[in-house]
C-alpha positions as CSV (number, residue, x, y, z in Angstrom):
1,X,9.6,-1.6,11.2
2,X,7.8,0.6,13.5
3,X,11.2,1.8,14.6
4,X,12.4,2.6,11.7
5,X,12.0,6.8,10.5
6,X,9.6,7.3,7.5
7,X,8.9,11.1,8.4
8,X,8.8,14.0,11.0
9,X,6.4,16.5,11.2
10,X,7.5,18.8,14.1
11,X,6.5,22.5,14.5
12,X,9.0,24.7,16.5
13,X,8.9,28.2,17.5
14,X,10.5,30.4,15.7
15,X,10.6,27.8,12.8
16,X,11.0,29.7,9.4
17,X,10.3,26.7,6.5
18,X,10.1,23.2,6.3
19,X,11.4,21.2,3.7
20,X,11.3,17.4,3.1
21,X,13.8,15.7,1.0
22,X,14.6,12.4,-0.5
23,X,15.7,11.2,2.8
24,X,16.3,14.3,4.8
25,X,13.5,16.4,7.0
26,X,15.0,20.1,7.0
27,X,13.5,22.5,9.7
28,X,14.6,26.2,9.3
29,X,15.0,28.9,11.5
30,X,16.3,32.5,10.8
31,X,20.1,31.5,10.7
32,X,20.2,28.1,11.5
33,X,19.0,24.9,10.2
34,X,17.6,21.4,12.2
35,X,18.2,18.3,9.7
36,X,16.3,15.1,10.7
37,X,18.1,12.1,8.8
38,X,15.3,10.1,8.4
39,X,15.4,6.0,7.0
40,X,13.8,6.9,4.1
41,X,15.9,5.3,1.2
42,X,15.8,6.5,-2.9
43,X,17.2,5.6,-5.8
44,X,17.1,6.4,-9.2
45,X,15.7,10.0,-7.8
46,X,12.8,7.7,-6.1
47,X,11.9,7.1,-2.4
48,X,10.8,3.5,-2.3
49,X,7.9,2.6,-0.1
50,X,9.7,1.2,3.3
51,X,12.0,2.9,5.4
52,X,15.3,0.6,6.5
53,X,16.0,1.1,10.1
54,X,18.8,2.6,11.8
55,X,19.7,4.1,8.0
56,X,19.6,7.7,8.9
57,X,21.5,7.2,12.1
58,X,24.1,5.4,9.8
59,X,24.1,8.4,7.4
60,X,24.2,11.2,9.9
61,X,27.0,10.1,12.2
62,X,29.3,8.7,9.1
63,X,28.4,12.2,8.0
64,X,29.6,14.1,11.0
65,X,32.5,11.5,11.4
66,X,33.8,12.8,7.8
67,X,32.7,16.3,8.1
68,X,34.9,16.8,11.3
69,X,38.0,14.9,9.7
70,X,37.6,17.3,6.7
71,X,37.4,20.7,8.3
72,X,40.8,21.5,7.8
73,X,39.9,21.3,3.7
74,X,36.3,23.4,3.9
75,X,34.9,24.8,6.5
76,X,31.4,23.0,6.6
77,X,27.7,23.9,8.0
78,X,27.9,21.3,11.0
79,X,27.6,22.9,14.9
80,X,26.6,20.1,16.8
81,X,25.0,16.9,16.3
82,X,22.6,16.5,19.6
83,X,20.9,12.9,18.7
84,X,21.9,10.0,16.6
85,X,19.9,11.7,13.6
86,X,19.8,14.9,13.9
87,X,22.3,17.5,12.9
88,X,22.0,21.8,13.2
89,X,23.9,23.8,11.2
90,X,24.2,26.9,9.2
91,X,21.7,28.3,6.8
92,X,23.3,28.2,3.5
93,X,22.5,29.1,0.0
94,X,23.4,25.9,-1.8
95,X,24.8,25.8,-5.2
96,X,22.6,24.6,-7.4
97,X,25.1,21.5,-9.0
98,X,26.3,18.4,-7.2
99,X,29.9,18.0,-7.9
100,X,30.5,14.4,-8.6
101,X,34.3,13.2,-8.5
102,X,35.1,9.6,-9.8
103,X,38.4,7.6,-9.6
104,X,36.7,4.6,-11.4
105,X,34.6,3.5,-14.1
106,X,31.5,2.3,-11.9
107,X,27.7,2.7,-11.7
108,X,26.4,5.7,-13.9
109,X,29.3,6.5,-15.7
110,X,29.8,2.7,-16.7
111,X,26.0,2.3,-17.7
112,X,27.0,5.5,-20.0
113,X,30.4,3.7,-21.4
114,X,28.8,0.7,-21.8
115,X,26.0,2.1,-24.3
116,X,28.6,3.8,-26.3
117,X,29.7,7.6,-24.4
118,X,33.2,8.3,-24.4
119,X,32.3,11.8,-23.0
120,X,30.5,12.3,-19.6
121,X,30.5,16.0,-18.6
122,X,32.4,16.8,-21.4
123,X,35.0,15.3,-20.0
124,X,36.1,12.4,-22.4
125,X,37.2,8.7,-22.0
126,X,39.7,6.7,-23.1
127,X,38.8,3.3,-25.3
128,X,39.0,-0.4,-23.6
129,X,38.0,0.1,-20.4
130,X,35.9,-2.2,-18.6
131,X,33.4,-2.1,-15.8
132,X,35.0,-0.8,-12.2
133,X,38.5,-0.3,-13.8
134,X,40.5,2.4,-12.4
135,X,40.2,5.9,-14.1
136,X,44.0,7.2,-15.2
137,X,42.9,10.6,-13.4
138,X,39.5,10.9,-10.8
139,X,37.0,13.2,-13.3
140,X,34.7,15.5,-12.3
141,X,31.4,14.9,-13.8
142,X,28.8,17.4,-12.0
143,X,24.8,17.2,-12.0
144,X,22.3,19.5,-11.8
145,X,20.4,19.9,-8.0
146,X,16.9,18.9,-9.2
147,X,13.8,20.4,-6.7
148,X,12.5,17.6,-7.8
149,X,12.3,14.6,-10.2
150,X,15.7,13.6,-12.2
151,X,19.5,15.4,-11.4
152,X,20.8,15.7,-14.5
153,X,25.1,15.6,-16.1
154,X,26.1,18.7,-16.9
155,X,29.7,20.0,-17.7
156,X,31.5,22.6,-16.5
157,X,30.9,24.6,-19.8
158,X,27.0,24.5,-19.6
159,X,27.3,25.8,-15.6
160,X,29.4,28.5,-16.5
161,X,27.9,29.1,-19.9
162,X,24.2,29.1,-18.0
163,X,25.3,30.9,-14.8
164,X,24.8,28.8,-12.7
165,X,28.2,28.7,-10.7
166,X,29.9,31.9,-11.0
167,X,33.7,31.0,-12.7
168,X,35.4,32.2,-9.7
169,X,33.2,30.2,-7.3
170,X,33.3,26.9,-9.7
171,X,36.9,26.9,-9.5
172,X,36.9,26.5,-5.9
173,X,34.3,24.1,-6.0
174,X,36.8,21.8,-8.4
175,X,39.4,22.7,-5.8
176,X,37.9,21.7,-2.9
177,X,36.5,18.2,-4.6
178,X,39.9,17.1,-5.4
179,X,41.3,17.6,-2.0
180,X,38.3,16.3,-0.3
181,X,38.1,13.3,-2.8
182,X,42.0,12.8,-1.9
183,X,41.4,12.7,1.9
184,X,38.7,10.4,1.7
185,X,40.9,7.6,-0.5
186,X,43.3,8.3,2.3
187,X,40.9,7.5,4.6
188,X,39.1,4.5,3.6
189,X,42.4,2.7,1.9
190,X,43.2,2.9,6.1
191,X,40.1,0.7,6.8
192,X,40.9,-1.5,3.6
193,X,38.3,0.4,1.1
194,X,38.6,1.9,-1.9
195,X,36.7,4.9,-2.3
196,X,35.3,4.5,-5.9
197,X,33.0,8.1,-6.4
198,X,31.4,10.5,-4.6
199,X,29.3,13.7,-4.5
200,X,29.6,17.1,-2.8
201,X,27.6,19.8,-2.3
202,X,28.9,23.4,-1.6
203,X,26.8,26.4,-0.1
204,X,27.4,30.3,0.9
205,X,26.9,31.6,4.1
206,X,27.6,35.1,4.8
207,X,29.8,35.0,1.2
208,X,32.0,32.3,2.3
209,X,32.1,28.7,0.6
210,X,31.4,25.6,2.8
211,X,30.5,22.4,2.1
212,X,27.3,21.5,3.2
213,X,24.8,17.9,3.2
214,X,26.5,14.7,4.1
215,X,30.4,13.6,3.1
216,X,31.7,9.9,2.5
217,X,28.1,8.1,3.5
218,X,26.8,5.1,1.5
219,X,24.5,7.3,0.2
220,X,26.3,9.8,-1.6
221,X,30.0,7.8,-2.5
222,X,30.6,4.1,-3.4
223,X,33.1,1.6,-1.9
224,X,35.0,-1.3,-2.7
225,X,36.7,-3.7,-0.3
226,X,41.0,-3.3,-1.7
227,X,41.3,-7.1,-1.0
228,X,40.0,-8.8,-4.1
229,X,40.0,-6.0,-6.5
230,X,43.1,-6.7,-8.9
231,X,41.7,-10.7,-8.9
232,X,38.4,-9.5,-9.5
233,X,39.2,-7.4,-12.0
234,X,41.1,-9.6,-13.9
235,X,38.6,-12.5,-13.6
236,X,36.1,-10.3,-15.0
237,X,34.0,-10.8,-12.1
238,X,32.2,-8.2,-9.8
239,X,33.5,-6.4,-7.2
240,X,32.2,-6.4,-3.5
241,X,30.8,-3.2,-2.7
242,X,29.6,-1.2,0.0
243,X,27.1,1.3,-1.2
244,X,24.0,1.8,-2.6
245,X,24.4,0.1,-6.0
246,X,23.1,-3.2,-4.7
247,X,19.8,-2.0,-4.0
248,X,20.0,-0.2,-7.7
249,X,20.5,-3.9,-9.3
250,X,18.0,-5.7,-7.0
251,X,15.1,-2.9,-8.4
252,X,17.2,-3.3,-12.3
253,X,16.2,-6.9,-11.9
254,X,12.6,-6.4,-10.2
255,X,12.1,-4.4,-13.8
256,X,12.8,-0.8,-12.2
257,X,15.0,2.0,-12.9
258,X,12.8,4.9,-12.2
259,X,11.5,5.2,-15.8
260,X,7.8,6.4,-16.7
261,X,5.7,3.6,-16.4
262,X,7.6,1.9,-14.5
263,X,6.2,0.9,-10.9
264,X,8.7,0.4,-7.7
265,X,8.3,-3.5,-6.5
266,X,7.4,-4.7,-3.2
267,X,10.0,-4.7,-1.0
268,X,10.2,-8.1,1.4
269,X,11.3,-7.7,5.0
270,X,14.7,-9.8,4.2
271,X,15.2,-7.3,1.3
272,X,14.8,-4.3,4.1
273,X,16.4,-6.6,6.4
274,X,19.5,-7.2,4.2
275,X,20.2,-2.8,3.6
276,X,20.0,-2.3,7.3
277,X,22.6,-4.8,8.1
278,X,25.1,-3.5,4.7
279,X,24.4,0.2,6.0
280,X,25.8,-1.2,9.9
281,X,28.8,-2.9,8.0
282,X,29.4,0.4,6.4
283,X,29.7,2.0,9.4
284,X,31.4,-0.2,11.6
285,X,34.0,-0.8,8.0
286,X,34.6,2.6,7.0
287,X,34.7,4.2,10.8
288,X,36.4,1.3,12.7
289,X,34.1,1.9,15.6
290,X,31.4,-0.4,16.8
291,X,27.5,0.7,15.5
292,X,25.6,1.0,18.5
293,X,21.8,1.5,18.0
294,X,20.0,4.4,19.0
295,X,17.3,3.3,21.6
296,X,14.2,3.8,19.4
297,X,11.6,3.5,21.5
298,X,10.1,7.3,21.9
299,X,12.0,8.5,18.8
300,X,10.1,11.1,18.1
301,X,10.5,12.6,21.6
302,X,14.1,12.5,21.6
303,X,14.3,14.3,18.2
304,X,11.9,16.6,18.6
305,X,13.9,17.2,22.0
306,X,17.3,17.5,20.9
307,X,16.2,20.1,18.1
308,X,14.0,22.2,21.0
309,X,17.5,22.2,23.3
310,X,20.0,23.3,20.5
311,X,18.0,25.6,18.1
């Protein structure tokens, strides 16, 4: 465990702000940004007490994997990745939604359908469908960007009706989640996946659109393993998964879903043990390249070094 990244606290010259999200440690400098992906892990909008290792090296190099094969779609905030976890970018002035593209009924959306929603996002459902079935089109279904505590669904009316997302701007923003959502179903149907849903997040630098935070991790989009899913379906039974859902149903059962009152349960080393190895299958399953570790040993060093050298 002592390898593994709960948190950085680095001061730089010339550093600007500091801001520490759910799993992310974000320096800031006048134009640029330094982000640290840590191993912290959340979910339902909570981080839970251990950090898994190698997780952030998993997250940052899927990301700028996916970001790279993606630049011909958006131009994106990556301009050079100097350490396993680390990435420095632009400074952009994020959108304050998430937009969230599925092609099937899975997770959130299917916890909605199941207690009765036929709209999500205002954008509405046909009857009769069951648990992980294919959509008939991928929907859009958008969240607020919470600071802190809960995102939230919102539709497309409510951002443009609130001002959130400027009309003009949100139309891009559905443009560029469809063609990013298609290359990514290109890509992992090549390794044998399904890409299930996803999130995006867009930002403005210098009045120009990119798309900024991580693309096509295990954090941000679900996967399915193609081999199996039509029997499984059919059979009623569950499909096997690559992403983060399985630590969602592990805390479900352990009586937590990040409701008030509710308190996150201990987390065993074979529990920590067992994320580590499905974010490394990940990897290695949705990049076709061998995970090699990151020698961990003066971490900290070698972060706070490869920040120092790029900034």
């Amino acid at each position: 465990m002592n390898t593994a990244i709960k948190e950085t606290n680095f001061e730089f010259t010339n550093q600007t702000g500091f801001y520490k999200g759910k799993v992310r440690d974000v320096y800031m400098f006048e134009d640029k940004i330094a982000v640290v992906a840590s191993d912290r892990i959340s979910a339902f909008d909570v981080v839970l007490p251990l950090p898994i290792p190698f997780k952030g090296q998993v997250l940052n190099q899927i990301a700028a994997k996916f970001l790279k094969a993606t630049a011909d779609i958006v131009p994106n905030w990556v301009t050079s990745t100097p350490d396993p976890n680390v990435t420095i970018g632009k400074k952009c002035e994020p959108f304050k939604v998430e937009m969230v593209i599925r092609g099937y009924l899975a997770g959130h959306a299917w916890r909605e359908y199941r207690d009765g929603k036929r709209s999500i996002c205002g954008v509405s459902l046909p009857e009769g469908l069951k648990e992980n079935d294919k959509l008939p089109v991928p929907i859009i279904t958008p969240t607020t960007k919470a600071d802190e505590g809960h995102d939230e669904d919102i539709s497309r009316e409510d951002i443009l009706a609130k001002g959130i997302v400027s009309a003009e701007d949100y139309a891009v923003l559905e443009k560029y989640t469809r063609a990013l959502f298609q290359r990514g179903t290109e890509i992992a149907a090549e390794m044998g996946l399904i890409l299930v849903d996803t999130k995006y997040e867009f930002g403005k630098y210098q009045g120009e659109i990119y798309l900024i935070d991580e693309v096509h991790t295990p954090d941000s989009s679900r996967y399915f393993y193609a081999d199996g899913y039509e029997a499984n379906q059919e059979a009623n039974q569950a499909q096997k998964q690559l992403s983060k859902e399985f630590v969602r149903q592990w805390l479900i059962a352990n009586n937590f879903q990040g409701k008030e009152g509710q308190s996150v349960p201990n987390m065993p080393n074979k529990i920590v043990n067992d994320i580590s190895e499905r974010y490394i299958e990940l990897y290695e399953k949705i990049t076709g390249e061998a995970f090699i570790k990151a020698d961990n040993t003066n971490m900290m060093d070698r972060i706070k070094k490869s920040i120092e050298e790029n900034i």
